[in-house]
N, C-alpha and C positions, 0 to 999 in steps of 0.2 A: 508541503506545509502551507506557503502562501496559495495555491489555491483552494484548499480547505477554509483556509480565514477570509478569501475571497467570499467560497459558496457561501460559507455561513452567515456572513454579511445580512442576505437578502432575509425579509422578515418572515417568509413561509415554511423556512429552511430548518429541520427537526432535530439542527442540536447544535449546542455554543460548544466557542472552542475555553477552555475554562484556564488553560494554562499551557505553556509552551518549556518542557524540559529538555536539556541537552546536558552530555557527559562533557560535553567540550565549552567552557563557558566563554569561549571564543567564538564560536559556531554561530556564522552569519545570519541563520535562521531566527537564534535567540532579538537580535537588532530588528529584525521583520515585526519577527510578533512585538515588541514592547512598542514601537512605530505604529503599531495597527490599536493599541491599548487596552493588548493584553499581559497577563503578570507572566515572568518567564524565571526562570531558574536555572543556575550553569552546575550540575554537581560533579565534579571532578571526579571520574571515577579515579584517578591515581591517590585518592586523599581517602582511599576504603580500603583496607588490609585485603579482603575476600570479594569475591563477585557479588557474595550472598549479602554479605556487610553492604554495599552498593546501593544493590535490589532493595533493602529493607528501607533503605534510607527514600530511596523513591516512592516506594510503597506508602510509608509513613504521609509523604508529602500529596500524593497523588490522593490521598484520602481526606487528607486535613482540607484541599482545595475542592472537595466534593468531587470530585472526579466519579463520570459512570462507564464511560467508554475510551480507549485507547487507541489512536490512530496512530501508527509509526512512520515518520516521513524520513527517510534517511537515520534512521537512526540506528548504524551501523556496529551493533554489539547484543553478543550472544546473553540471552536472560536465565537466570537458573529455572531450572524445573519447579522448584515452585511460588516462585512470582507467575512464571507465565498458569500456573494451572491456576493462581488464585482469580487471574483474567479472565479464565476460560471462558470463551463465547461470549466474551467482550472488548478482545486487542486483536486489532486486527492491523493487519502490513500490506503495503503494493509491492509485488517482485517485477523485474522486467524480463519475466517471459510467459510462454505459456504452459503454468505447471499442469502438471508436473514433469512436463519438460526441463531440461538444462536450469534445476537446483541451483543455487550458492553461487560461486562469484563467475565473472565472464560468461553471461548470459549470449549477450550478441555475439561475441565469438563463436560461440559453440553452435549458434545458429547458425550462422554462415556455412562454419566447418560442415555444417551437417547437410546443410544444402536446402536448407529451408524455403520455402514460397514465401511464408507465412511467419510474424512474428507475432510480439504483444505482451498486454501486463495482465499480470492477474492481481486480482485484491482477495485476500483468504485471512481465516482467522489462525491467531498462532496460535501453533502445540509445541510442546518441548522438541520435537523432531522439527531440524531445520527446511523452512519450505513448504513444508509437508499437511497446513492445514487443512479445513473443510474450506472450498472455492465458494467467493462470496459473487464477484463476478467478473469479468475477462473481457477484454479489449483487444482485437486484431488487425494490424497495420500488415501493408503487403513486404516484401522483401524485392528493392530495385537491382537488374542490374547493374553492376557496380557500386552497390554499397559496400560500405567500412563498417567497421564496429561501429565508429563513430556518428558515421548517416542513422546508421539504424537505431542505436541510442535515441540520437535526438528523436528522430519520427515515433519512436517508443513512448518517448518523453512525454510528447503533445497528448498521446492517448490517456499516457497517466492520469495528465492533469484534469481533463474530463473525468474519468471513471469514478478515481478515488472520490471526490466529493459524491457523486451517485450511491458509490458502496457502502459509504459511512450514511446517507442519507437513507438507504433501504434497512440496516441496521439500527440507527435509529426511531425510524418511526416502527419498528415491528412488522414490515417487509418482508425481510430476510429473517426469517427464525433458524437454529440450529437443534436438531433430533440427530440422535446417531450417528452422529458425525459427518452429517450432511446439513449443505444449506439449502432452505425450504422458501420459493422466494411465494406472495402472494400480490405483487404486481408486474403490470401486464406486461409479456416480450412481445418487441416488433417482429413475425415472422420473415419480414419481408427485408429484414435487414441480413444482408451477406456480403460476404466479401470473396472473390475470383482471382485467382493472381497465377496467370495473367487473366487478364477479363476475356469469360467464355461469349461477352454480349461482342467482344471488337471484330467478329465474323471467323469463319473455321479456315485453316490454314487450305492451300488447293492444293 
């Protein structure tokens, strides 16, 4: 979330952050954004009978504050099926891995377990199925010997913080369009960007 209100900061940058909601009206994040001098809201989801009672109630608010697009930083709670379809190919989330690889929780574990080279975030847009959206775009960090979940979290981390404002920034300006449940992007990719793990340029074994 702070580096979303970062990118946005700068004046070229094709979309304001308009409002900062959390279920938890504790959540450190809400203190960021009112610091940065934007309006924030804590809405308790324990103070909603239903999930749907919830949803409606953010619904309600995310509309009244003009809201067009959804970026979810942490905001670790499942949305009903239709809040999220009223979003549709407009809320979009960062996962930490590369989906649709290792889904839902314990990402970096599962990479390890698995024996990965290779890790990363992806930014996708949400569908009712967890995880499971159109890929908006994806970030690849190597996998060290001797990492922990927690090495690789972080080194995960640093990539997030780049991408997401990128992804929300290609969605924004009409970049990133969504057809048939794929995303369509119409700016340029670097070919020449890759990642080797272990690097095939450090010469071949003898």
């Amino acid at each position: 979330m702070a580096a979303l209100i970062e990118a946005a900061r700068a004046p070229d940058y094709p979309a304001e952050i308009a409002c900062v909601i959390s279920n938890r009206p504790s959540a450190p994040g809400l203190a960021i954004a009112r610091e940065a001098g934007i309006a924030t809201f804590g809405l308790n989801h324990k103070d909603y009978a239903t999930r749907e009672n919830f949803d409606q109630a953010m619904q309600e608010l995310l509309v009244a504050q003009g809201v067009e697009y959804i970026a979810c930083a942490g905001f670790m709670r499942v949305m009903s099926d239709d809040f999220v379809n009223n979003w549709a190919g407009r809320m979009l989330n960062i996962h930490p891995s590369l989906l649709p690889l290792f889904k839902g929780v314990d990402p970096h574990e599962r990479a390890l377990e698995a024996g990965m080279r290779v890790s990363g975030c992806t930014v996708h847009f949400i569908t009712p199925e967890l995880d499971a959206g159109p890929i908006i775009a994806q970030a690849v960090v190597p996998v060290l010997p001797g990492d922990t979940a927690e090495t690789l979290a972080a080194r995960v981390l640093t990539a997030e913080h780049r991408l997401y404002p990128r992804a929300l920034a290609l969605v924004a300006s009409g970049k990133a369009t969504l057809s048939a449940n794929r995303v369509f992007l119409s700016a340029p990719v670097d070919e020449a960007q890759r990642l080797f793990s272990p690097d095939v340029e450090a010469g071949s074994a003898a």
